[in-house]
C-alpha positions, 0 to 999 in steps of 0.5 A: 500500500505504501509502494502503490501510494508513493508509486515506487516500487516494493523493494525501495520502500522496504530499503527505505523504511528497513535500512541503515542511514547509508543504505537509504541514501544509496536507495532513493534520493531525499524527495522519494525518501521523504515521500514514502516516510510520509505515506507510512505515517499517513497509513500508519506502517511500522514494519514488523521485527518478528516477520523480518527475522523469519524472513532474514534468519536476523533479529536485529537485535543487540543485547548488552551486559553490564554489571550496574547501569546505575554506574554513570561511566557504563550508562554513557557507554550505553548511550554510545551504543545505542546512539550506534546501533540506531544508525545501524538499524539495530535496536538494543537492550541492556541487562545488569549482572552485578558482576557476579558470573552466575548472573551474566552466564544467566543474563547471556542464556537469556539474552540468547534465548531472544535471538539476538545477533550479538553481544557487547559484555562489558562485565568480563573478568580478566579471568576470561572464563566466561567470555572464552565459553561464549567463543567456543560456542560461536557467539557474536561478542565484543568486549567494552570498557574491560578486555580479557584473553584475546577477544575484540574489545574497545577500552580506554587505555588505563595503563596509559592512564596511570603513568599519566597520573604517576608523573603527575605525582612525582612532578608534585613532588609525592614519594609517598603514594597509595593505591586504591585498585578496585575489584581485583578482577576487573581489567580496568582497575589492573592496568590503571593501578600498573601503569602508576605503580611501573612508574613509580618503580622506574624510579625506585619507589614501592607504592601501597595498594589495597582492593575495594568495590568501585563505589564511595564505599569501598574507597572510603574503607580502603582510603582508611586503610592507607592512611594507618599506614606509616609513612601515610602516603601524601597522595592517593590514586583511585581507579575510578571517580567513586572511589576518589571521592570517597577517599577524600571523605576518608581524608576529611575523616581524618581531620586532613585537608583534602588537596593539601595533606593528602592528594587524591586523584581519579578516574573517567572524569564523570560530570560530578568530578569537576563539580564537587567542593574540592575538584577532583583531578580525574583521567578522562576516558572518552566513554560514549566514543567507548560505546560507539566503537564497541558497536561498531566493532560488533557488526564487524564481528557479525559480518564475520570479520575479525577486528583488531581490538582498540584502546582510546587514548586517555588525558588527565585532568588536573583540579584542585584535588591534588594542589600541584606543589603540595606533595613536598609540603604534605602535613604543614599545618599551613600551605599556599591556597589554590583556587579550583583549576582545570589543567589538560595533560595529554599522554606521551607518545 
């Protein structure tokens, strides 16, 4: 009805109103376009999925694992991927599996039991466990924000990302540095804390490092943790922004100055970061891009190619949370003040 109405023929409707942007520009000019989608709206067409994955063997469908979409960095990787999957003409749902393996092996089976064409999992352990099973049985899969084994993955350099944050420290002048690391399974948490602590034993100096959950929570306790420690460190990298600020609660707790006493740093440079009272120096990973390549990545992968995985460079972000020049000062009971500041330091090559 919609072809006879437009007077085109039924396969260039069906083009216009099933395919990707670019296989629309290549199907019809604009005028012919605009006037089929204005014939389906006056008749009120929508295509139907279920008919098309009979006809196609496709359900053009991406499910999507995360361990909590609460989490603001996986939410804009999210919305990255579905910001590209609608450009593919693919749609996509997204399941929380709180890092737990029984849960994404069961959000996976039924993720799978919808017939999706493929998966984004961006809860993998660095253990590979699950995501080597998914390979072995020929799943479509890409990685996002974490890798593991040798599977296609878009992350953000982290190891990069904490050599950024260690020269940072040491051109401060801090000797003394403590580690907040995250999950020990978790990849991003593993090169963040690696690439600060080979850079600080480049230059002959050990650092303290202490696991904790990726939330205020676990940052404030292992951030108390660190700060019994003797020497306490003058300054604290966490692997995420969460757990910075709640690092720096622990600092304030400990009746120290944030940014003063005690330098903290974190991780992705979420919204809030720079929002806070004291501005947190954060590593900026450019998450949306994250989700857009993982998509992209992913229709490669369904179209059986074998891409190459891909690390997106990071760049720190230097605020008042870690006062540069402090560190040789660290504890004074006085010190130059520092107005809130934002400083980019882009990655060496």
């Amino acid at each position: 009805m919609v072809a006879e109405s437009a007077g085109v023929d039924v396969s260039t409707v069906s083009r216009v109103l099933n395919g990707s942007p670019d296989a629309v520009a290549r199907a019809a000019s604009t005028e012919t376009v605009a006037l089929i989608r204005d014939w389906a709206a006056r008749l009120d067409y929508r295509p139907n999925p279920h008919a098309k994955s009979l006809r196609t063997a496709r359900s053009n469908l991406v499910g999507v694992l995360v361990p909590r979409l609460s989490d603001i960095v996986l939410a804009t990787v999210y919305e990255g991927i579905e910001d590209a999957a609608a450009r593919h003409g693919l749609a996509t749902f997204v399941m929380n599996t709180y890092d737990r393996p029984d849960e994404q092996r069961a959000r996976a089976e039924l993720a799978l039991s919808r017939r999706v064409d493929g998966l984004i999992i961006g809860d993998a352990h660095s253990d590979a466990a699950f995501v080597d099973e998914m390979a072995a049985r020929k799943i479509p899969f890409v990685l996002v924000s974490r890798h593991a084994g040798d599977h296609p993955s878009v992350t953000c350099d982290g190891y990069r990302g904490g050599r950024l944050v260690a020269e940072h420290f040491l051109q401060s002048g801090h000797e003394k540095v403590g580690v907040i690391a995250g999950e020990p399974f978790a990849s991003t948490g593993i090169d963040r804390t690696a690439g600060l602590v080979d850079h600080y034993r480049q230059a002959g100096i050990e650092v303290s490092v202490v696991h904790s959950a990726f939330d205020t929570a676990g940052g404030h306790e292992a951030a108390e943790r660190l700060l019994r420690r003797r020497p306490r460190p003058t300054a604290v990298f966490a692997v995420n922004d969460f757990a910075a600020i709640g690092a720096l609660g622990a600092v304030r707790d400990a009746g120290l100055r944030p940014g003063e006493d005690v330098a903290v740093a974190g991780y992705n440079d979420t919204p809030l970061a720079s929002e806070l009272p004291l501005p947190l120096t954060s590593v900026r990973s450019r998450t949306h891009d994250m989700g857009v390549r993982a998509l992209a990545l992913l229709v490669s992968v369904m179209e059986g190619g074998e891409p190459a995985s891909e690390r997106l460079d990071p760049e720190l972000i230097v605020r008042a949370s870690t006062a540069p020049g402090h560190g040789r000062r660290a504890g004074s009971p006085t010190g130059p003040r520092l107005e809130p500041r934002m400083t980019a330091v882009r990655p060496r090559l």
